[in-house]
C-alpha positions as CSV (number, residue, x, y, z in Angstrom):
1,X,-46.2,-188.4,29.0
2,X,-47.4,-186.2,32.1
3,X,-44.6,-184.6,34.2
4,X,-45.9,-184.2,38.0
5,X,-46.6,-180.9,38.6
6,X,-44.1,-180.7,41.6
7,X,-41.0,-181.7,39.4
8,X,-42.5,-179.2,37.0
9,X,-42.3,-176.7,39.5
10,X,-38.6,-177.2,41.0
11,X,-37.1,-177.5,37.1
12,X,-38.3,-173.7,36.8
13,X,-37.1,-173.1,40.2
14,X,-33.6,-173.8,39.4
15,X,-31.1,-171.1,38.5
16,X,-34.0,-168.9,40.3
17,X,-31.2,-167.3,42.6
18,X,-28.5,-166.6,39.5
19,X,-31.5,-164.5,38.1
20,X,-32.4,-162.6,41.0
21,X,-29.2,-162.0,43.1
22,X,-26.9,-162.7,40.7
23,X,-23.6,-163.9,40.8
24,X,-21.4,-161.2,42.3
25,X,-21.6,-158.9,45.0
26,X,-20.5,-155.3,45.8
27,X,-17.8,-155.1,48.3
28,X,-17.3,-151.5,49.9
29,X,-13.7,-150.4,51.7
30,X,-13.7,-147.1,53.4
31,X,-10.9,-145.9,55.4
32,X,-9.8,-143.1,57.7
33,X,-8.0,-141.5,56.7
34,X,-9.4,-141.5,52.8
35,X,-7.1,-142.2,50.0
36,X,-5.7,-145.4,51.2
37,X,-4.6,-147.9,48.7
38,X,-6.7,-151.0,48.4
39,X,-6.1,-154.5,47.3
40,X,-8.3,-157.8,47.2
41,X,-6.6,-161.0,46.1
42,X,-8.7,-161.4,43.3
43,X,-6.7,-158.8,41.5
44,X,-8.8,-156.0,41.5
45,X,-7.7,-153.0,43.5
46,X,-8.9,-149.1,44.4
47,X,-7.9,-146.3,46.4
48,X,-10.7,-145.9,49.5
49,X,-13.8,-144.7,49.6
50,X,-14.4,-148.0,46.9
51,X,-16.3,-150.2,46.3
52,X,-16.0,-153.7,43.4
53,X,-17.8,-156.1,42.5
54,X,-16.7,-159.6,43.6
55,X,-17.3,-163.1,43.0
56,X,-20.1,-164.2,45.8
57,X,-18.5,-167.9,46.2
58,X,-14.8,-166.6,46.2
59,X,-12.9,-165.8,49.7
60,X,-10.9,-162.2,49.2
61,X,-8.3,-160.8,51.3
62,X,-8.6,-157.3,51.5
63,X,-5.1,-155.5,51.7
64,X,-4.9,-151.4,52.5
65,X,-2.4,-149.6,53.3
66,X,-0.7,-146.1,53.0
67,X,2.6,-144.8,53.3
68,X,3.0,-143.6,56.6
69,X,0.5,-146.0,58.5
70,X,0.3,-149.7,59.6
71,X,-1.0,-152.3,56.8
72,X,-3.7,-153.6,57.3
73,X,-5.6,-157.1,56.2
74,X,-9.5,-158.1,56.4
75,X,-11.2,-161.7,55.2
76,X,-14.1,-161.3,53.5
77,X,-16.0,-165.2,53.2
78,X,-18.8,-166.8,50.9
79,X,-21.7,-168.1,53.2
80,X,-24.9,-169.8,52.0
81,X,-28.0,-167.5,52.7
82,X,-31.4,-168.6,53.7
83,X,-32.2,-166.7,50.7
84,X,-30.4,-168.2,48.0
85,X,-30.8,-171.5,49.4
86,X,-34.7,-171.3,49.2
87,X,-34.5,-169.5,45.8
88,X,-31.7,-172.0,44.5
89,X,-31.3,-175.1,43.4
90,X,-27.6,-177.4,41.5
91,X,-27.3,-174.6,39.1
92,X,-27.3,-171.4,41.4
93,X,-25.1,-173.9,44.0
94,X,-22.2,-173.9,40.8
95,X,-23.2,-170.5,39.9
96,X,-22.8,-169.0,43.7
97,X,-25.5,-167.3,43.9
98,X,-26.6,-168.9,46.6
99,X,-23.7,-166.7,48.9
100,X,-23.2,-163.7,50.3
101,X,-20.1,-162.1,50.9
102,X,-20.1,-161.4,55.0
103,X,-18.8,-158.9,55.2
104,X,-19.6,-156.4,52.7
105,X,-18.9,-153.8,54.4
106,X,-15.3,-153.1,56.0
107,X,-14.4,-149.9,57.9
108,X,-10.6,-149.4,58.4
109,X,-8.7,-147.0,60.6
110,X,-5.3,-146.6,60.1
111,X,-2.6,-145.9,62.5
112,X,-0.3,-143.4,61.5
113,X,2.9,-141.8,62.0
114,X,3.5,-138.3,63.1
């Protein structure tokens, strides 16, 4: 039995994404001022600078706060890239690693009291 080569090619395509990008992401928190406390609703929590590693298909909210200064919350959302699309395929789809995690990044400054 011949397999076209095409079909060939796309079953060794798949999963291509969970291999290269994996399936979670680093999410970084920093914060002035420092030492802020830092929680995501995934469970996980850190006191700023931080950084965890995340889920790349699961939403977080980001919690920080400090005693003395106003809480405050940030969304941090799973959208497809052009990169993981290309590179994916079903598995990587189930997997996530098709996602990033926009943003990665977050920058907080806290208002405090005197």
């Amino acid at each position: 039995m011949r397999i076209p080569f095409s079909l060939l090619c796309l079953t060794l395509l798949m999963g291509c994404a969970t291999i290269l990008r994996g399936t979670e992401q680093n999410v970084t928190v920093d914060t002035v001022p420092i030492g802020a406390r830092v929680e995501f609703s995934n469970g996980q929590s850190c006191m700023s600078p931080c950084s965890i590693a995340a889920k790349r298909n699961q939403s977080l909210n980001v919690n920080v706060w400090m005693d003395g200064c106003a809480p405050q919350t940030a969304f941090v959302r799973p959208r497809i890239t052009a990169t993981g699309g290309v590179l994916g395929g079903l598995p990587d789809l189930a997997t996530g690693a098709v996602y990033d995690l926009e943003p990665s990044q977050l920058s907080f400054t806290l208002t405090c009291g005197n």
